[in-house]
C-alpha positions in Angstrom: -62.4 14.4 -60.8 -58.5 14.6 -60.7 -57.0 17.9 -60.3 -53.2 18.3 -61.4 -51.4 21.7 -59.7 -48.3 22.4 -61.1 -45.4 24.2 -58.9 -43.2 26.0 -60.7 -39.2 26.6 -59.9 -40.2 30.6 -59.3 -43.3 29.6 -56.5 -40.6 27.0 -55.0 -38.2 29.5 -54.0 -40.0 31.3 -51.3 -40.6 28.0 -49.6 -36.9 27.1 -50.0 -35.7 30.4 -48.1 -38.1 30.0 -45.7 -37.1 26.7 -44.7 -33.6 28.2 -44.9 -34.5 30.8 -42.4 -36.2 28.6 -40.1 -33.1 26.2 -40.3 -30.7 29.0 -39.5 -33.3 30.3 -36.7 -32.7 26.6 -35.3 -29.0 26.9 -35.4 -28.9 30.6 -33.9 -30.6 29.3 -31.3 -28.9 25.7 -30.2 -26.3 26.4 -27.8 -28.4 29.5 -25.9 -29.6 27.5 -23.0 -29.1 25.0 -21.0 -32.4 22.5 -22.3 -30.7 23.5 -25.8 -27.2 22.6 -25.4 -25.3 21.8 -28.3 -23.0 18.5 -28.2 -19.2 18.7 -27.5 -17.1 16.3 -29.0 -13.6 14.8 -28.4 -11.4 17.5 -30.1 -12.0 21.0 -31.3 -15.2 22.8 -30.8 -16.3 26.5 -32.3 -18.5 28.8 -30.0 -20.0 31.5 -32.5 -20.9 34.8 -30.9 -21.9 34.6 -27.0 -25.4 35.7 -27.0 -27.7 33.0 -25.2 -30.5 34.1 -22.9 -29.4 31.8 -20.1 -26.8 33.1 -18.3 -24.5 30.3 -16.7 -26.0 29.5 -12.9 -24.7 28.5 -10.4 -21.8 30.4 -11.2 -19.0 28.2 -11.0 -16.0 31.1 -11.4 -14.0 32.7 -8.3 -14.5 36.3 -9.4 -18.7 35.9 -9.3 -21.1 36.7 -11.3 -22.0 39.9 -13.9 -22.6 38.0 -17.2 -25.4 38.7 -19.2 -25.4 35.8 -22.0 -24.2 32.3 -22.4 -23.5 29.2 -24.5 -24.2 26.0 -23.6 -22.7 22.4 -24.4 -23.2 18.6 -23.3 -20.3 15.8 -23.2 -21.0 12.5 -22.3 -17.6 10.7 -21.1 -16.8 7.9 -22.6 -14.1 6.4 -20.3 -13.6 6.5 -16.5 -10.9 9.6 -16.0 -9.8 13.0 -16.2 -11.8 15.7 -19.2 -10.5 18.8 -20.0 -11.7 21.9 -21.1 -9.3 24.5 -22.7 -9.4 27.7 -24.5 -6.1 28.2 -24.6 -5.8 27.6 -28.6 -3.5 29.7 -30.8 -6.1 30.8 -32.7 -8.3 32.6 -29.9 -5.9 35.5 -30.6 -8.1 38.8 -29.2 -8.6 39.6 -32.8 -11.2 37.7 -34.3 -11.6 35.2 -31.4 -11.6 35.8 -28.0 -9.1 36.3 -25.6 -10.5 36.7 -22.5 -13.1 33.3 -21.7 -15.0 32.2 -18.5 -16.1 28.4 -18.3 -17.9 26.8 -16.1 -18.0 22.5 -15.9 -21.3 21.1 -14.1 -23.0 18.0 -13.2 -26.7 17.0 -12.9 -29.7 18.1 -15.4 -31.1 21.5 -17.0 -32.7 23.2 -13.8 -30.6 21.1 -10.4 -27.2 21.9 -12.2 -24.0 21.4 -9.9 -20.6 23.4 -10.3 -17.9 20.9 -10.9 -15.5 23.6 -11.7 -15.1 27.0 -13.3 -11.9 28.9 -14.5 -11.3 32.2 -15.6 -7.6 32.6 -16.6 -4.9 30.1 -17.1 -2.7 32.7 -14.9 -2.1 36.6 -14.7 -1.5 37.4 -18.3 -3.3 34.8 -20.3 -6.9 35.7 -20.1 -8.1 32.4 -22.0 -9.6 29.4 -19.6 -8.7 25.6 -19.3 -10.3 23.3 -16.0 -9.8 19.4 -15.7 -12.7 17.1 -13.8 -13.3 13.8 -12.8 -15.6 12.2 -15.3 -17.8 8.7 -15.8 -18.0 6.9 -18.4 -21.8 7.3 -19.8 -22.4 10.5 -17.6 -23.5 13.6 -19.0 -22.0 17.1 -18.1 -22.6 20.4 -19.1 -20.1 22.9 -20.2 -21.2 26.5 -20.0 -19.3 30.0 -21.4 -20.3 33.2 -21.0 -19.6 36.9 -21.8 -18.1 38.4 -18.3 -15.5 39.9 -20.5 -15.9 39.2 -24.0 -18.8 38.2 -26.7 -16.6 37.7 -29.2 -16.5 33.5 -30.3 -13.4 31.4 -30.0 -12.8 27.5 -30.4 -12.5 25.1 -27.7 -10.6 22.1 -27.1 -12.1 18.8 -25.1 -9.9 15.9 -24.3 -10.3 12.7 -22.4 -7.2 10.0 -20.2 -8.5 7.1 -18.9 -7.3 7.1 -14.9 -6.3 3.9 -13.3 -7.3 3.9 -9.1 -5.0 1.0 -8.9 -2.6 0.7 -6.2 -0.3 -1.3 -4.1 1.6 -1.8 -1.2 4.4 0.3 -1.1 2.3 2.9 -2.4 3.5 6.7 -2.5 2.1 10.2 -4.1 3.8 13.5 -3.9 1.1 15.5 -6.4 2.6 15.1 -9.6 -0.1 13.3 -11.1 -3.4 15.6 -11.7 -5.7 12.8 -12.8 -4.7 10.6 -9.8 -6.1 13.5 -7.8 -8.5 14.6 -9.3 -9.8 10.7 -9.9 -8.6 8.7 -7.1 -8.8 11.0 -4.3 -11.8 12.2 -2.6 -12.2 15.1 -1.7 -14.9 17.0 1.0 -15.2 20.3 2.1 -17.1 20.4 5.2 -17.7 23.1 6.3 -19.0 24.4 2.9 -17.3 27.1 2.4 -16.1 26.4 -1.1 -12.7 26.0 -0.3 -11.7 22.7 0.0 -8.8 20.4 -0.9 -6.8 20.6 -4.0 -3.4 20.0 -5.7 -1.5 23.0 -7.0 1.4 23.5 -9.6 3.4 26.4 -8.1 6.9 27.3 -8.6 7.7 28.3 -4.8 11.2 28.8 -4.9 11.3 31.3 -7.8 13.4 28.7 -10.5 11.0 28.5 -12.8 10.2 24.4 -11.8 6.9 24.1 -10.8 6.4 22.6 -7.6 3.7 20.3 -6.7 1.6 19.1 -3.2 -2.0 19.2 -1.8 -3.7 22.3 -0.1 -6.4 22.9 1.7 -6.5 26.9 1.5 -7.5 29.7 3.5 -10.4 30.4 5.2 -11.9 33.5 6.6 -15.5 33.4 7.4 -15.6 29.5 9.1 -13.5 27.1 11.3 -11.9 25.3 8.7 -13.2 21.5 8.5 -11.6 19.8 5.2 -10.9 16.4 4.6 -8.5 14.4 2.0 -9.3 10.5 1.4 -6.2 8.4 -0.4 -7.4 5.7 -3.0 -8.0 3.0 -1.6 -5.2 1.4 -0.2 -6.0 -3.2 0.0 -4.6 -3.6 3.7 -4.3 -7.2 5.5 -5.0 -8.1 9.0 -2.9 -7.7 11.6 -0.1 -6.6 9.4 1.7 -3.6 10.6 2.4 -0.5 7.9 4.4 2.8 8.3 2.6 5.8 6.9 4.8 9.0 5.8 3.7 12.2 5.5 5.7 15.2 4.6 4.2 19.1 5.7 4.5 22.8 6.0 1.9 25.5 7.0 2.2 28.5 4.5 1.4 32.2 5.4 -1.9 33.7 3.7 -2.1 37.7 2.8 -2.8 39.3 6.3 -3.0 36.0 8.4 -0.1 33.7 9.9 -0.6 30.1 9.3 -1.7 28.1 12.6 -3.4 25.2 11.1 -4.4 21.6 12.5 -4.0 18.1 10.8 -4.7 15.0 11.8 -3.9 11.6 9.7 -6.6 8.8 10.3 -6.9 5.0 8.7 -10.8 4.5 7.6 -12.3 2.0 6.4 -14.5 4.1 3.9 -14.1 7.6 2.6 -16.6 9.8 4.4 -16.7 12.0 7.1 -18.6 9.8 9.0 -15.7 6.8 8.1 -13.3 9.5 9.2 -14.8 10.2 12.5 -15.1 6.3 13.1 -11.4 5.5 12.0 -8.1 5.8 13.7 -6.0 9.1 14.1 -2.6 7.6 13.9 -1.4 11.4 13.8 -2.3 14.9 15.3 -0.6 18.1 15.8 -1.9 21.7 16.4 -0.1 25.1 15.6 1.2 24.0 12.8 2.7 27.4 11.4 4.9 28.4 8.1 8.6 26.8 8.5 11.3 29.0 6.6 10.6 31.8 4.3 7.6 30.9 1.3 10.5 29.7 -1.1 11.7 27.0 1.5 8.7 26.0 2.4 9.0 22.4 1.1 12.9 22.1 1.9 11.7 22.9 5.4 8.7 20.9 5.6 8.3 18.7 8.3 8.7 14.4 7.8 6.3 12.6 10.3 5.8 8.3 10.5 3.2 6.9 12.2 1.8 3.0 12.3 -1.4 1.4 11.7 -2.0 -2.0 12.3 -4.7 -3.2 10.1 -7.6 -5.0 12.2 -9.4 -6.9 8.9 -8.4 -7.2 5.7 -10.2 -5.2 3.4 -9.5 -1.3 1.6 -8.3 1.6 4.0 -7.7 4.9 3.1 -5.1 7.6 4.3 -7.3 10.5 5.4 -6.1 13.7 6.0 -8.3 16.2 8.1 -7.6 20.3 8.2 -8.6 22.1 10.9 -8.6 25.3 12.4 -9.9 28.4 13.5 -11.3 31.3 11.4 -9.3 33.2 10.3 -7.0 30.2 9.0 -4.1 30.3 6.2 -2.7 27.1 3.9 -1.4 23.5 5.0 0.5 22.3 2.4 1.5 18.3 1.7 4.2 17.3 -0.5 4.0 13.8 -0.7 2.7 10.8 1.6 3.5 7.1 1.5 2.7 3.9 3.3 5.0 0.3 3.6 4.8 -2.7 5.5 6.6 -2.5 8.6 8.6 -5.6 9.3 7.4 -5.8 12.9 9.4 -7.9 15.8 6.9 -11.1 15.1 7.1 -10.8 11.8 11.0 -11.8 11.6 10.0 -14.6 14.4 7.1 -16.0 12.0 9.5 -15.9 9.1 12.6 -17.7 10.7 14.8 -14.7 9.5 18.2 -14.6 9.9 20.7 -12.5 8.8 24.7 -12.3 7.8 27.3 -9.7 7.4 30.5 -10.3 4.8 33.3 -7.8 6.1 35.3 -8.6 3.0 32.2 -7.5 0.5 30.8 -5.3 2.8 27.3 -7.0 2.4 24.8 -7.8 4.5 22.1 -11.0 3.6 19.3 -11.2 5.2 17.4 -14.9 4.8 13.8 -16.0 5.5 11.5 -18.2 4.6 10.1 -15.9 2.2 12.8 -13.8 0.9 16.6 -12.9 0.7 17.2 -9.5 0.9 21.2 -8.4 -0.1 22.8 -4.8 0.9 25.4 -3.8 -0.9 27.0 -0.6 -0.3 24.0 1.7 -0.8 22.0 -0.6 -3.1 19.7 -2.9 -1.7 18.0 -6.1 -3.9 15.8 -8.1 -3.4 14.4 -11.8 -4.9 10.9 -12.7 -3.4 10.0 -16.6 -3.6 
């Protein structure tokens, strides 16, 4: 026997709004947790009304937590470099989108998360967030917001630069470049206090140019123990190179700087390639030269010389020390060169000229003539 049921338009529509409901239910949902994470993509992003049950954890923000609901997003990086995650949009206006965000960036899966980096305010009267991390292409991270001071939704922007680790000798970095840092160095705080190395934008000096440098901050409840790897830096044997690094200590709130720094060539960029490398440079009591707006024209200029043993990839490690309470060591800028050693001129069969008349002085090897004039220097390598 065949039986024919007819569905009418009228017994269809119940079933269409409840799949409607339970599509919208779906929707509501994604986004509220961690597990459910909605995908962020290159570009702009909306986050509807903050109202997830899982609150972001660990918190990743200085100022702790008190949220009590949360959004959730994934990004998987497609290039080697430097992401960035900014709510600091013309349209999150306080009005119908927030103002006032929290974000936090971490690594890791649902359940083991790690904080990469938070942000709360972009400074003291813009209450929206923006944070930049070092990312891998393929890895997943998670990017979490959450109601500390606002419910209200707001869009989000997520951008991605390729960084290139490159380097060569001479090689120099005085902080300008954020995804160098953030990429290329290595950074390890440890004695896990959750203050470690960073580089900072600050205008010092008070006209309105921002100034840049590395600094490992203060420290109240730990001997300070922080350490700063260069890149990696292709040295060859028995070569000898001048390192340059330029310093200050800076003052914290209630505590006079009286920091420690020593500047070691390893081979790798651990603490336990640290301890095993050379200290090429040490000093203790280092304290804040000149008042806080002169504290770069004041900094002090060391050298120091490594001779590399093998060739092969060193880094420039810096190590902060010092006793709890401890205030700021700032660097500006650091280089390394060859050094054109005694032997060095032997082995080349350099000799060297000076023309009164010109007032230039040529200098001739076997592998190069080098030609001062006046203040300008050239040079032609064969």
């Amino acid at each position: 026997t065949t039986e024919i049921y007819t569905l009418s338009l009228h017994d269809a529509l119940p079933i269409s709004l409840t799949l409607a409901a339970i599509a919208a239910a779906i929707t509501m949902n994604a986004q509220d947790t961690c597990a459910t994470a909605g995908t962020a993509v290159v570009g702009t992003n909306t986050v509807g009304t903050i109202d997830g049950t899982e609150i972001p954890m660990p918190d990743c923000v200085d100022n702790g937590p008190g949220a009590t609901a949360g959004e959730w997003y994934s990004y998987t990086a497609t290039m080697d470099g430097l992401a960035t995650v900014s709510t600091n949009l013309a349209i999150n206006d306080g009005v119908t989108y927030s103002d006032d965000t929290r974000i936090h960036i971490y690594s890791g899966t649902c359940g083991t998360l790690t904080c990469l980096g938070g942000n709360d305010d972009i400074d003291t009267t813009n209450y929206l967030s923006e944070i930049s991390f070092a990312v891998t292409s393929g890895q997943t991270y998670y990017i979490a917001f959450d109601d500390y001071w606002s419910g209200l939704g707001f869009d989000f922007e997520l951008t991605e630069v390729s960084v290139d680790c490159t380097t060569a000798i001479p090689y120099s970095n005085d902080a300008d470049d954020e995804g160098g840092f953030a990429v290329c160095h290595t950074v390890i705080d440890n004695d896990a206090n959750g203050t470690g190395w960073i580089r900072q934008d600050l205008d010092l000096d008070g006209d309105s140019t921002m100034e840049t440098f590395f600094t490992n901050g203060s420290n109240t409840t730990v001997q300070k123990d922080d350490y700063l790897f260069s890149p990696a830096l292709t040295l060859e044997a028995g070569k000898n190179y001048d390192i340059e690094v330029t310093f200050n200590g800076a003052d914290a709130t209630g505590t006079s700087a009286n920091e420690s720094l020593d500047v070691i060539m390893s081979s790798g960029n651990t603490v336990t390639d640290a301890a095993a490398g050379s200290v090429i440079y040490s000093q203790t009591g280092i304290v804040q030269t000149g008042a806080f707006a002169d504290v770069e024209n004041m900094a002090t200029t060391i050298t120091a010389s490594f001779t590399a043993p093998a060739d092969g990839d060193y880094y420039i490690t810096f190590k902060s020390y010092a006793a709890s309470p401890a205030a700021f060591l700032l660097i500006f800028d650091y280089s390394i060169d060859e050094n054109l050693a005694v032997n060095s001129f032997e082995a080349n069969s350099i000799v060297h000229s000076y023309d009164k008349v010109r007032s230039n002085l040529n200098i001739e090897s076997s592998r190069s003539e080098e030609r001062r004039v006046g203040k300008e220097c050239r040079s032609r390598w064969s």
